[in-house]
PALOLUM-717003 format. One line per 5 residues: number of its first residue (from 1); their letters; for each residue x, y, z of N, C-alpha, C. Coordinates in steps of 0.1 Angstrom, whole numbers. Example, Ala and Ser with C-alpha at 12.3 -4.5 7.8 and 13.67 -1.06 7.14 Angstrom:
2
1	AS	132,-57,78,123,-45,78,132,-33,78  128,-22,71,137,-11,71,129,0,79 $
***
This chain:
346
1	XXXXX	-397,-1090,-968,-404,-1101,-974,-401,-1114,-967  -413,-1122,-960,-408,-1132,-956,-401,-1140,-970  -404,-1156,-962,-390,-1165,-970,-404,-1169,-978  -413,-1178,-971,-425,-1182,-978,-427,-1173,-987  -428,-1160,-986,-432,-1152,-997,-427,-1153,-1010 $
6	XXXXX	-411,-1147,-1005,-398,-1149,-1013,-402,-1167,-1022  -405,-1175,-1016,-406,-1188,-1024,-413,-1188,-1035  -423,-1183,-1034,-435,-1181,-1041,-430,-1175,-1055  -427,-1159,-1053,-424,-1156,-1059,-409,-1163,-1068  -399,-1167,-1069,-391,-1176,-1073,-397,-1187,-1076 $
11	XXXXX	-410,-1193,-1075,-415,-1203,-1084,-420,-1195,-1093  -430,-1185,-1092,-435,-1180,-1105,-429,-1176,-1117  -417,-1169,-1108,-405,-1165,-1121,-401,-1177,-1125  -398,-1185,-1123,-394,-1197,-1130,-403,-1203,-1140  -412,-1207,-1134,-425,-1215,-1143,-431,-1203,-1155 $
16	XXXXX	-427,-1189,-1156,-430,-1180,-1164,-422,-1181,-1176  -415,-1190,-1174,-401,-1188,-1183,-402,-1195,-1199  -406,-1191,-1211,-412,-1196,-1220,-400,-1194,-1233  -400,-1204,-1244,-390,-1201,-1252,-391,-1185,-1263  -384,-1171,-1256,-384,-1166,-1266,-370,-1161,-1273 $
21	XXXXX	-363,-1156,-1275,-353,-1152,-1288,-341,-1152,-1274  -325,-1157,-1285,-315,-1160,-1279,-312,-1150,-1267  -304,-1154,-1258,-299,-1142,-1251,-287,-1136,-1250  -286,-1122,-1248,-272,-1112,-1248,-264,-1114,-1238  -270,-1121,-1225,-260,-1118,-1213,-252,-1131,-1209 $
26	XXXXX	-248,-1141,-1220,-241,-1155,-1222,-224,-1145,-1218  -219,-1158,-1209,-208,-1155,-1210,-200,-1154,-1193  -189,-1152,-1196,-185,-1149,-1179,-183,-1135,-1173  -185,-1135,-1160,-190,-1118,-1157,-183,-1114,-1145  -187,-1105,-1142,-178,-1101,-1130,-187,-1083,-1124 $
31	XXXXX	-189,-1083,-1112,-200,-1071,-1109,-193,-1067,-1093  -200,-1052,-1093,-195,-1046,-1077,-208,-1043,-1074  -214,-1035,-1061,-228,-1029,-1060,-231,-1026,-1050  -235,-1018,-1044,-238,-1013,-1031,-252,-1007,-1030  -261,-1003,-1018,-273,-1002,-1015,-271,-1005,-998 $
36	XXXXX	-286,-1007,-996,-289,-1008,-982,-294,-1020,-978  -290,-1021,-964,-290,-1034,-960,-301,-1034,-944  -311,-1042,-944,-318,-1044,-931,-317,-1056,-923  -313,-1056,-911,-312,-1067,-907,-316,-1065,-894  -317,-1078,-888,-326,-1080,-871,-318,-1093,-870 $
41	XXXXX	-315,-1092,-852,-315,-1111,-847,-332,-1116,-841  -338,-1120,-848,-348,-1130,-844,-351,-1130,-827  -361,-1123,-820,-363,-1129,-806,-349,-1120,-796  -344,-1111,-802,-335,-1108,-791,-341,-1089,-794  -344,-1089,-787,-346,-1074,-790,-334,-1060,-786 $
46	XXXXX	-322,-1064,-781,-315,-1058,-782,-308,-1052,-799  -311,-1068,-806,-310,-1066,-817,-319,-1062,-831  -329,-1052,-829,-339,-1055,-839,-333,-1048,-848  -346,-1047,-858,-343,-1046,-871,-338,-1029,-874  -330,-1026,-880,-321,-1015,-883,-311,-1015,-895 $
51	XXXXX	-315,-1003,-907,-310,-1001,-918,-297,-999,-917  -289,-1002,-924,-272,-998,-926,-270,-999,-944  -254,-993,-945,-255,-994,-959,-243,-1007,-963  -245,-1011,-975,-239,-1025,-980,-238,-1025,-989  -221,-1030,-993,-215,-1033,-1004,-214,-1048,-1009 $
56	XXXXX	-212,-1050,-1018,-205,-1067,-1026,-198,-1067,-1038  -194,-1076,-1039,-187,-1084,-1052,-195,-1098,-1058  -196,-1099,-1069,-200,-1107,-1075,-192,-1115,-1088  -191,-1127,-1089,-187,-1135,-1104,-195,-1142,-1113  -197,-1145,-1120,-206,-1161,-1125,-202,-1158,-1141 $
61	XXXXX	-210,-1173,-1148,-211,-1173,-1157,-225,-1182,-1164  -228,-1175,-1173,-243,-1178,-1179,-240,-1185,-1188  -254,-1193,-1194,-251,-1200,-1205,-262,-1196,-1208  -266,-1197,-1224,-279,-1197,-1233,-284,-1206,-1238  -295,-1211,-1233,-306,-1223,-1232,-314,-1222,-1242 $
66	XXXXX	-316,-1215,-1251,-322,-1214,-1260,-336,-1209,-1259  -337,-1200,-1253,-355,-1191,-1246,-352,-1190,-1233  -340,-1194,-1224,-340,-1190,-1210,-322,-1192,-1206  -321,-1182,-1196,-311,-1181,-1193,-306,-1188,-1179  -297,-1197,-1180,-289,-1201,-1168,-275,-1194,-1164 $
71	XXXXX	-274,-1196,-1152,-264,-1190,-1144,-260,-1197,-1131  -245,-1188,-1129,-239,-1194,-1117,-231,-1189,-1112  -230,-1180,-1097,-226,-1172,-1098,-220,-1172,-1080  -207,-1166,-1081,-205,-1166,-1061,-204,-1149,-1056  -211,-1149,-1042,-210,-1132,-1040,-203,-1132,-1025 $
76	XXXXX	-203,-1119,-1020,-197,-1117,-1008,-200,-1102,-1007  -214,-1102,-998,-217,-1088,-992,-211,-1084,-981  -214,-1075,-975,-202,-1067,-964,-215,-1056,-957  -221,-1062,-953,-233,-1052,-946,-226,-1045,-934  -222,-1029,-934,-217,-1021,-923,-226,-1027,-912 $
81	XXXXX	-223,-1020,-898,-223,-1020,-880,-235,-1006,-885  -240,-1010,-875,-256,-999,-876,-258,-999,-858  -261,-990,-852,-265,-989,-839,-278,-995,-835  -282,-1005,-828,-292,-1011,-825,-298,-1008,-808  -311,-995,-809,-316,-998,-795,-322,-1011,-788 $
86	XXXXX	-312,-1011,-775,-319,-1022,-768,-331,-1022,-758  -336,-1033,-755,-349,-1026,-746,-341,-1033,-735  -339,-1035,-719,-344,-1012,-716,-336,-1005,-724  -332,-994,-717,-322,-985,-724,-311,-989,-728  -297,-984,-739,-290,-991,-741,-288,-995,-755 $
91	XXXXX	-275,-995,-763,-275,-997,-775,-261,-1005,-780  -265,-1016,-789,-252,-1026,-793,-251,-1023,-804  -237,-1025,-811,-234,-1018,-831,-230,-1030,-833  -235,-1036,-844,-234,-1049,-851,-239,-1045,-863  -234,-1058,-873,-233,-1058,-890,-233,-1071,-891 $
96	XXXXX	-232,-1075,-904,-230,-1090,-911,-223,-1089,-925  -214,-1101,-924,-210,-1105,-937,-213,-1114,-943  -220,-1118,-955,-224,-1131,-962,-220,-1134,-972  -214,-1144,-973,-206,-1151,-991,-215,-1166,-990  -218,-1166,-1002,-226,-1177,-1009,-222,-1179,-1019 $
101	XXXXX	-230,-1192,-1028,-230,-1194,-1043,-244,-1191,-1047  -251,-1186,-1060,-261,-1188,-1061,-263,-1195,-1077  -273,-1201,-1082,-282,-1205,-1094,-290,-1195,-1100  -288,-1189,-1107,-296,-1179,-1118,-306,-1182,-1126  -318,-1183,-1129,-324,-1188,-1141,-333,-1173,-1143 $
106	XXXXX	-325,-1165,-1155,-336,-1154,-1159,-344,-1157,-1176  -353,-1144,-1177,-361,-1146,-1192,-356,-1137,-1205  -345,-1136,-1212,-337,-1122,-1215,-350,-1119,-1226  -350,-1106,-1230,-358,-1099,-1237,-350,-1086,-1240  -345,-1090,-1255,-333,-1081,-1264,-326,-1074,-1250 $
111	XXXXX	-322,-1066,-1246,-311,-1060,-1235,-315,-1063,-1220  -328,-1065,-1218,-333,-1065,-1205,-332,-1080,-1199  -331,-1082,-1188,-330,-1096,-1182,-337,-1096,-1166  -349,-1105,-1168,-352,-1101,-1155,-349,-1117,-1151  -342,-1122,-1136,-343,-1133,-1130,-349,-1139,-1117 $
116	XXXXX	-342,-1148,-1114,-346,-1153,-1096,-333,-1160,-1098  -327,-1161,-1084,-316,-1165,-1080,-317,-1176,-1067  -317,-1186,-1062,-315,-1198,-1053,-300,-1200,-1047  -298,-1202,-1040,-287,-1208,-1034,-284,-1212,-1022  -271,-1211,-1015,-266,-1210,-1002,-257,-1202,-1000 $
121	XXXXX	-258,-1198,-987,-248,-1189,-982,-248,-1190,-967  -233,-1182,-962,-232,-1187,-944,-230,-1168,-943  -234,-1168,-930,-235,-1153,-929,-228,-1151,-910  -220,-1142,-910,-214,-1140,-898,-211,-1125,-892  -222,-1124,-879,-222,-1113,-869,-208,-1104,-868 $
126	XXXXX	-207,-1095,-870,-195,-1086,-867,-199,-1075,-859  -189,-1069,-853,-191,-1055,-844,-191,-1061,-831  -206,-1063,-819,-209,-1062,-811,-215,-1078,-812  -219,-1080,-821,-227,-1094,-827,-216,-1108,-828  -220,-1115,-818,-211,-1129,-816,-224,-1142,-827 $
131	XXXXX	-218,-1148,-837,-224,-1157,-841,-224,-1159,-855  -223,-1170,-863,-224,-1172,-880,-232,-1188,-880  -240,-1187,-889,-246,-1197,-896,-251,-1197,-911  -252,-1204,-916,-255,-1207,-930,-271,-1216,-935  -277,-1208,-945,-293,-1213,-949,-296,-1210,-961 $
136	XXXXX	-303,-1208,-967,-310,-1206,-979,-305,-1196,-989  -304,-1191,-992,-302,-1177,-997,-307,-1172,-1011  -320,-1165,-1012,-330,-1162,-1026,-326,-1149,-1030  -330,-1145,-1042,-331,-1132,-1048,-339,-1129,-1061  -343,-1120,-1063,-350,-1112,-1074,-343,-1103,-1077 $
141	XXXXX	-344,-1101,-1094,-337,-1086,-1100,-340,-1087,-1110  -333,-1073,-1123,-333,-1072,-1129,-321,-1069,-1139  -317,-1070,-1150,-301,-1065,-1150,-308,-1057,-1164  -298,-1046,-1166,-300,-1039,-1186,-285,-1038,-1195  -285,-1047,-1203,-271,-1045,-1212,-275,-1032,-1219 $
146	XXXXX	-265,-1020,-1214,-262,-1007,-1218,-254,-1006,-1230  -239,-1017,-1231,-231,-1015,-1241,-230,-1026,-1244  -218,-1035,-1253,-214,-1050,-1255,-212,-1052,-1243  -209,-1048,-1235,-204,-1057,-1225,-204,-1050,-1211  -211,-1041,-1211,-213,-1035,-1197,-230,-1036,-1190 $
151	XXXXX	-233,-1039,-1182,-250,-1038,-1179,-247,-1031,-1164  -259,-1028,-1160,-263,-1029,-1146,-275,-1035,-1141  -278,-1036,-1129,-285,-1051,-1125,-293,-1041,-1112  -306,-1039,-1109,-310,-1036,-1098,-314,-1054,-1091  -313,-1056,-1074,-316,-1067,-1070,-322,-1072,-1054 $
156	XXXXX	-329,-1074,-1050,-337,-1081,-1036,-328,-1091,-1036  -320,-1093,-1023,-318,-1107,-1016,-321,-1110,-1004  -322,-1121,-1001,-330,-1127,-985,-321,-1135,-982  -314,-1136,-965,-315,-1145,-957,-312,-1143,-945  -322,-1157,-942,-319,-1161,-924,-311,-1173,-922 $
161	XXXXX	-300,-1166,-913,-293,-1175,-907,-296,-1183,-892  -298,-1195,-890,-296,-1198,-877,-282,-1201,-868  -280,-1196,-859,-264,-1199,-853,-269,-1200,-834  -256,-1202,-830,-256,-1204,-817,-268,-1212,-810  -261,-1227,-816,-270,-1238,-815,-285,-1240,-820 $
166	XXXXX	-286,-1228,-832,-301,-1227,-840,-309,-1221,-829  -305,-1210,-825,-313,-1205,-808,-320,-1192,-817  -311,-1186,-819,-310,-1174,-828,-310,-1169,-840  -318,-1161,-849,-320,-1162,-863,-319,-1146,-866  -303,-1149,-873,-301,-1132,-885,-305,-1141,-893 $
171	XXXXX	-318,-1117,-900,-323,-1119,-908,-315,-1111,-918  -315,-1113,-929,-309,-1100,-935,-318,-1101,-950  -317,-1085,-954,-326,-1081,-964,-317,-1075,-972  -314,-1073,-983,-303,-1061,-991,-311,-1060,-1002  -311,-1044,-1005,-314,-1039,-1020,-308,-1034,-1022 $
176	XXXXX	-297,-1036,-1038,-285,-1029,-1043,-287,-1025,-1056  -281,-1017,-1061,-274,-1015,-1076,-264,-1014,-1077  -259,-1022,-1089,-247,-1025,-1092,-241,-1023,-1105  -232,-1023,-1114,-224,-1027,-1123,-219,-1038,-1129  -217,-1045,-1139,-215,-1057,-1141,-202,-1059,-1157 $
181	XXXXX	-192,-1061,-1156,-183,-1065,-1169,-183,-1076,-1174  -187,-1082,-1187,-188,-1093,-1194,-174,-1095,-1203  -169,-1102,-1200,-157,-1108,-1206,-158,-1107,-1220  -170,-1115,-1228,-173,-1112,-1239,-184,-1121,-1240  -190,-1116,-1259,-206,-1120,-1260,-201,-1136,-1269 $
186	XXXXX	-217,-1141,-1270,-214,-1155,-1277,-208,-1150,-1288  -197,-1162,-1295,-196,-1162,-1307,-205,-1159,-1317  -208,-1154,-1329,-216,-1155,-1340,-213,-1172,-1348  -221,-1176,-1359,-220,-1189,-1367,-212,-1181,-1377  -204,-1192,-1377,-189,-1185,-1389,-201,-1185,-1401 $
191	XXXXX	-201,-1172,-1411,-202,-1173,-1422,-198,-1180,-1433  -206,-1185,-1443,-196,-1196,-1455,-194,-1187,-1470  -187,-1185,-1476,-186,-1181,-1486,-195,-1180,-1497  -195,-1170,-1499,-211,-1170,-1511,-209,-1165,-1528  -208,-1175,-1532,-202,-1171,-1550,-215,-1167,-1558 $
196	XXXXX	-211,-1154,-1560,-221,-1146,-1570,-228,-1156,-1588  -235,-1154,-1592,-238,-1158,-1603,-226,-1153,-1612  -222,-1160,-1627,-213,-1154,-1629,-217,-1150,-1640  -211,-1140,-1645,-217,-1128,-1658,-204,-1130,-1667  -205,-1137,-1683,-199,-1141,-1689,-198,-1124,-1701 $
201	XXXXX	-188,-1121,-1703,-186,-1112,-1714,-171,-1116,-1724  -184,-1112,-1738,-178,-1123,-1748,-165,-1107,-1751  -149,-1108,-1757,-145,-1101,-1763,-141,-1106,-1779  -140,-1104,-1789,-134,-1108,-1801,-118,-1105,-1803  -109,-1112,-1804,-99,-1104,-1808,-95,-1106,-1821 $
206	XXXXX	-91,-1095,-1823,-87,-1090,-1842,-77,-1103,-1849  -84,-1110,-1858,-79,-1118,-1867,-66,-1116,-1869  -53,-1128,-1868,-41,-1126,-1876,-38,-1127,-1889  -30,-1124,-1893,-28,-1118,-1899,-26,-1135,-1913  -31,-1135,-1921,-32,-1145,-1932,-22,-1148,-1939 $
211	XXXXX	-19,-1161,-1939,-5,-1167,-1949,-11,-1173,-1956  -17,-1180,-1951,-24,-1194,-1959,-41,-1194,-1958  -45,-1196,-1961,-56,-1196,-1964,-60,-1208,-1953  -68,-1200,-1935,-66,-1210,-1922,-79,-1219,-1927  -79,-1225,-1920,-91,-1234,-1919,-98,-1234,-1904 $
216	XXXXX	-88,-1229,-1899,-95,-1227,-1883,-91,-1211,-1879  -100,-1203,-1866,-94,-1198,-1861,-97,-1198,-1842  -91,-1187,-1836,-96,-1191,-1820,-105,-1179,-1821  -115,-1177,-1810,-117,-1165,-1802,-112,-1166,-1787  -106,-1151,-1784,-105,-1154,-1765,-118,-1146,-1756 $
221	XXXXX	-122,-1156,-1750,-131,-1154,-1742,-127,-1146,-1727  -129,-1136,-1722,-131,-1132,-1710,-141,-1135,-1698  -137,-1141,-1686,-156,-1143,-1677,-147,-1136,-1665  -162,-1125,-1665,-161,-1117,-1645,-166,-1129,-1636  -158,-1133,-1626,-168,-1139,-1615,-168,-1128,-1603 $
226	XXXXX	-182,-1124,-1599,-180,-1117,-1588,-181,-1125,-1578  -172,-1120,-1564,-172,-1129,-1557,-177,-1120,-1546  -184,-1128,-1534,-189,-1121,-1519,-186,-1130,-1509  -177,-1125,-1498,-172,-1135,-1485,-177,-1128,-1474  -187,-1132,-1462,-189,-1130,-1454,-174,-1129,-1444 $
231	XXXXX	-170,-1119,-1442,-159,-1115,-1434,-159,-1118,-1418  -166,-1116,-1413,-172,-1114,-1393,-178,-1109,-1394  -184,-1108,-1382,-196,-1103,-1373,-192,-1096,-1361  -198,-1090,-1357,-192,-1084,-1343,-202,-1084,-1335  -196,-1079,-1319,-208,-1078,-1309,-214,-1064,-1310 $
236	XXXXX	-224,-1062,-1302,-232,-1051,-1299,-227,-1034,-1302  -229,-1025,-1310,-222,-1018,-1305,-206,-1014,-1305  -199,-1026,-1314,-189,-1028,-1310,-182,-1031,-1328  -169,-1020,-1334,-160,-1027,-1343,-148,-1034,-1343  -146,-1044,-1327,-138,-1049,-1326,-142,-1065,-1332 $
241	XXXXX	-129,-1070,-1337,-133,-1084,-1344,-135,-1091,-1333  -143,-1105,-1333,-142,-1113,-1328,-138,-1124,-1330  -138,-1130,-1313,-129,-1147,-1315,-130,-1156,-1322  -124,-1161,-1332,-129,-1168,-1345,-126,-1162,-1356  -122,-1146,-1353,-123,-1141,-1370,-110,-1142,-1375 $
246	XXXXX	-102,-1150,-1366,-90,-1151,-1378,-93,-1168,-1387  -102,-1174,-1384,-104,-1183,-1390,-115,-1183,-1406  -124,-1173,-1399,-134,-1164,-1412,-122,-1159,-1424  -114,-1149,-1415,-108,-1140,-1423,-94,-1144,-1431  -93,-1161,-1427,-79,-1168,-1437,-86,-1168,-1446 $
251	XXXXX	-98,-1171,-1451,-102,-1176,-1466,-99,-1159,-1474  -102,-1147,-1469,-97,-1138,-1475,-81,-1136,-1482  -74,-1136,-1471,-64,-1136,-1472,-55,-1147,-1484  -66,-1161,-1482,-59,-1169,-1494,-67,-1169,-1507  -75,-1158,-1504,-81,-1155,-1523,-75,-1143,-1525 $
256	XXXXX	-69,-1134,-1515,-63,-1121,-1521,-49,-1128,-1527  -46,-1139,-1521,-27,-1144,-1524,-28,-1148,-1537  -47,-1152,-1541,-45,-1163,-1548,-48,-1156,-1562  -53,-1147,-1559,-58,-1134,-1569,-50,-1119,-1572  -35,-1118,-1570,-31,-1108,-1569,-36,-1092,-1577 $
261	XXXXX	-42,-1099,-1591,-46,-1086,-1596,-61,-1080,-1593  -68,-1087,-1584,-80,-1082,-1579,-82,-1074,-1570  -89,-1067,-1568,-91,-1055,-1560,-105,-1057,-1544  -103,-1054,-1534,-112,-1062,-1524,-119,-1047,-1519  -132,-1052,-1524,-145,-1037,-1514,-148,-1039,-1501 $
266	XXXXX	-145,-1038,-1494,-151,-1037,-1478,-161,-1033,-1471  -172,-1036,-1471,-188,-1032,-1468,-191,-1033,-1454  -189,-1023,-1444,-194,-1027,-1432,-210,-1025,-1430  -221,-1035,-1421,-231,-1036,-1420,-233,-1035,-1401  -246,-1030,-1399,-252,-1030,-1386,-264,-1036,-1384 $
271	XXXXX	-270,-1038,-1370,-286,-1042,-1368,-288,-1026,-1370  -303,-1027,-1366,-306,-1015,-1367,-314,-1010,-1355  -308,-1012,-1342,-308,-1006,-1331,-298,-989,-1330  -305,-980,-1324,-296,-967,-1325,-298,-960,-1334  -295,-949,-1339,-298,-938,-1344,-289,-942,-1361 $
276	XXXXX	-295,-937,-1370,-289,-936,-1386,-279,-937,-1387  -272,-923,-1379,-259,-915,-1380,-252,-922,-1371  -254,-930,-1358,-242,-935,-1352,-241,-951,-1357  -249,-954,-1367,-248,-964,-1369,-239,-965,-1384  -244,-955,-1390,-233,-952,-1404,-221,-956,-1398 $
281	XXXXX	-217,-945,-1389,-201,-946,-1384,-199,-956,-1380  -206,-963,-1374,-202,-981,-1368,-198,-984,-1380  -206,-986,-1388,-203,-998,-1400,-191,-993,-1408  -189,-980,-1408,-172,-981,-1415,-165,-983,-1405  -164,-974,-1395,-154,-986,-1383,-151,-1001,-1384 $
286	XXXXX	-165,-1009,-1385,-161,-1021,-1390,-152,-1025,-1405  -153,-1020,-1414,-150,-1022,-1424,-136,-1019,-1422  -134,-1007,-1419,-120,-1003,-1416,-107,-1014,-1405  -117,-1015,-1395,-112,-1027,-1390,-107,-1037,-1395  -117,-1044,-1404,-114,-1056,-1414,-101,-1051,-1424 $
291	XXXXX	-103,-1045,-1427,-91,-1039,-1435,-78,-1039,-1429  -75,-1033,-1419,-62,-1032,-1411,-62,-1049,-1403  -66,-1055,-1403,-67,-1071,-1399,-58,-1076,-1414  -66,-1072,-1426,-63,-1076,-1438,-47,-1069,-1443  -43,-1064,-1441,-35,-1054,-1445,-22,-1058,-1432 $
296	XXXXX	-26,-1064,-1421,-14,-1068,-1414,-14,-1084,-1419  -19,-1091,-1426,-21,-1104,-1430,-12,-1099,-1445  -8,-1091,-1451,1,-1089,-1459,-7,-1087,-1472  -20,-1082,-1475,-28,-1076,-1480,-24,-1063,-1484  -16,-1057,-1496,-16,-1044,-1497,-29,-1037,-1499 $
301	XXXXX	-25,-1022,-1491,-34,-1014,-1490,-40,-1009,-1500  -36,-1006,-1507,-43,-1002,-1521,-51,-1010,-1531  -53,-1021,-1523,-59,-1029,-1528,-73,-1036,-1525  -74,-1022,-1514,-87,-1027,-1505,-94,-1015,-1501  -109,-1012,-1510,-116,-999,-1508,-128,-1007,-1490 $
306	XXXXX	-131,-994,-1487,-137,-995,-1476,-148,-986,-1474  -163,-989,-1470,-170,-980,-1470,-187,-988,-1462  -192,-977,-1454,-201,-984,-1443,-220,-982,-1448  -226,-993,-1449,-244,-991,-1453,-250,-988,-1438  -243,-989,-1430,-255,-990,-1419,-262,-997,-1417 $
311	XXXXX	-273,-997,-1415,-287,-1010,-1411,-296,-1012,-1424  -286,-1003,-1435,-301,-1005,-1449,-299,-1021,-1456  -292,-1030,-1455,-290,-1040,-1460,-290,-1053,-1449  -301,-1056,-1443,-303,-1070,-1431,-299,-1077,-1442  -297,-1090,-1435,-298,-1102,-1441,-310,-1111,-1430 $
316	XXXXX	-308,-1107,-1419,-320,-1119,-1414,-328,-1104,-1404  -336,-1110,-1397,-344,-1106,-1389,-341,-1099,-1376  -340,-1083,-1378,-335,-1075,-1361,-343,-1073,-1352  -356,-1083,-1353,-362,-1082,-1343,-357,-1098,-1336  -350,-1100,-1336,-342,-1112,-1327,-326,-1109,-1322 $
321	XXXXX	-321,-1115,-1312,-309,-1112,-1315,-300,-1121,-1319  -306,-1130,-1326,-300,-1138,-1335,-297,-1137,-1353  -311,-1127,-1353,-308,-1121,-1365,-302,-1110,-1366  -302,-1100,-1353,-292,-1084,-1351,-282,-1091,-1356  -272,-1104,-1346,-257,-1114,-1347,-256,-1109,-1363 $
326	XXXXX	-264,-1117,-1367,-261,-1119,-1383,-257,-1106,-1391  -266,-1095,-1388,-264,-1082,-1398,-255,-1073,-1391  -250,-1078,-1381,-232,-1070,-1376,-226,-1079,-1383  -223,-1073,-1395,-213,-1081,-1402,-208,-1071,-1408  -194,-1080,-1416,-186,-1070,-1430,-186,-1083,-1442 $
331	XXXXX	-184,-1076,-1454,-189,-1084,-1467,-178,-1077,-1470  -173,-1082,-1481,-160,-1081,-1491,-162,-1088,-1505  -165,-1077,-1512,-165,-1085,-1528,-152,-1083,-1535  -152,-1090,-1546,-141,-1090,-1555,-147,-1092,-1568  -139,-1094,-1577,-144,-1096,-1597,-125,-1103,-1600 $
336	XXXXX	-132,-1114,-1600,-124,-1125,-1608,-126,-1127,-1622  -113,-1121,-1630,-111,-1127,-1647,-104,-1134,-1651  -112,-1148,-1658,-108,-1157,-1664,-108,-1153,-1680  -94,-1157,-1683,-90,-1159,-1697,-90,-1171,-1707  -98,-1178,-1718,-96,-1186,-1721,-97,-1183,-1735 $
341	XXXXX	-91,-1196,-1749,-94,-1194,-1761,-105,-1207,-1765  -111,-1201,-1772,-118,-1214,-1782,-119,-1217,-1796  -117,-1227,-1799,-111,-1230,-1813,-129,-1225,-1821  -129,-1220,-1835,-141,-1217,-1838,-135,-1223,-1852  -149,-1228,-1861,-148,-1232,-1875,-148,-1220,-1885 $
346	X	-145,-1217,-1894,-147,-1203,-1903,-161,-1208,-1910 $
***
């Protein structure tokens, strides 16, 4: 693909880029990849163009723009020595290595992320090949988040280098697939505590016993407060807590200290990506999780049931993945009793 071409295309993807739902691939990353690599020196025909195979490394980190994704990222490919016929007869083995930085701007759509990539990079002749220079360096791809934190990325990169006083121009082409590790996904919005309506139940207790003829007596009143605390959220796929949840999960901790005779339910919840049954089992994983979080926080065990709904109970919207965030959660109710007396007239 020429470069003009390559340009083209890298405007369109860009200017395509329209506000839709948050993205999954926020965060810092780290990838390997290998494929094939075509390269030519410009005008020397000793050197034309000839396939070899090529590896890399890659880093960056994204941010979430709210309908589009930025990035920034440094690589270092390693294109093997390939045998190049020369005209006349005659043949020279040469390769290239190229490290750059590049700029990312992709469109995420729930797991899939397609981008364009801009940058620079210097690229340098190895084998039989004398010369390095540095120019442009574009790309096209696609990447798919498989797990929380694992994707792979199919990807086109281009460039030409000029060297040896700009006489001469390596081209290089690579198409790779790769692997990619995400350190971890955005935070979720801390949940805020949510107090149930409270349900008053009246008890009478049995009159004492008469000396005098009272003029007053009390009744004692009993009130249930049920109570519901949004516990965490988690990422994709995933019943490990996240960063933040020990800040969610103090308020538990200081209503179980503060409530010794209450008893705490543990409700783990999912989106509803995946199958019924693997998603059951997520959401008591979660719950169970929370519990052993709660229970090393000095929460006795027996004082905390645990049990998973799966995706039957959203709170916001799983066709976003701002609303999935939300319904990876765990909930924990309780029932608080207050005791009080009231003076009554006979």
């Amino acid at each position: 693909m020429k470069k003009s071409t390559m340009s083209i295309a890298l405007a369109a993807a860009l200017l395509s880029i329209s506000a839709v739902q948050a993205s999954e691939f926020s965060g810092g990353w780290i990838g390997a990849k290998a494929g094939s690599n075509r390269s030519d020196v410009a005008g020397v025909p000793a050197f034309g163009a000839k396939s070899a195979d090529t590896y890399g490394f890659e880093a960056g980190y994204n941010w979430d723009m709210g309908g589009f994704l930025l990035g920034v990222d440094g690589f270092a490919d390693f294109n093997q020595k390939a045998t190049h016929v020369t005209v006349p007869a005659g043949t020279v083995n040469y390769g290239s290595d190229v490290y750059g930085v590049d700029v990312k701007l992709g469109l995420p759509s729930g797991n899939w992320l397609p981008y364009a990539k801009v940058g620079y990079g210097s690229a340098r002749l190895t084998g039989a090949g004398v010369g390095s220079g540095s120019d442009a360096h574009l790309g096209l791809g696609v990447e798919y988040k498989f797990a929380s934190q694992w994707s792979v990325a199919a990807e086109y990169t281009t460039i030409s280098d000029k060297f040896n006083n700009k006489t001469q121009k390596l081209n290089n082409d690579n198409f790779t697939i790769g692997i990619n590790y995400y350190f971890d996904s955005p935070a979720p919005v801390a949940a805020a505590a949510v107090v149930a309506p409270v349900v008053t139940r009246q008890v009478v207790a049995p009159a004492a016993p008469v000396v005098e003829a009272p003029k007053e007596s009390y009744r004692t009143i009993f009130t249930d407060k049920p109570v519901t605390i949004e516990g965490t959220n988690f990422a994709t796929n995933s019943a490990k807590l996240k960063p933040g949840a020990d800040k969610q999960l103090a308020e538990v901790v200081d209503f179980a200290d503060k409530n010794q005779s209450s008893g705490l339910a543990v409700t783990g919840h999912t989106d509803n990506r995946g199958s019924k049954k693997l998603n059951q089992k997520l959401s008591e994983k979660r719950a169970e999780s929370v519990k052993a979080y709660l229970v090393k926080k000095g929460v006795a065990a027996d004082r905390i049931s645990t049990k998973g709904e799966s995706f039957d109970r959203p709170v916001a919207d799983n066709k976003t993945s701002a609303g999935r965030a939300k319904n990876r959660r765990v909930e924990i109710t309780s029932v608080v009793r207050e005791e009080s007396k009231v003076r009554v007239n006979n």
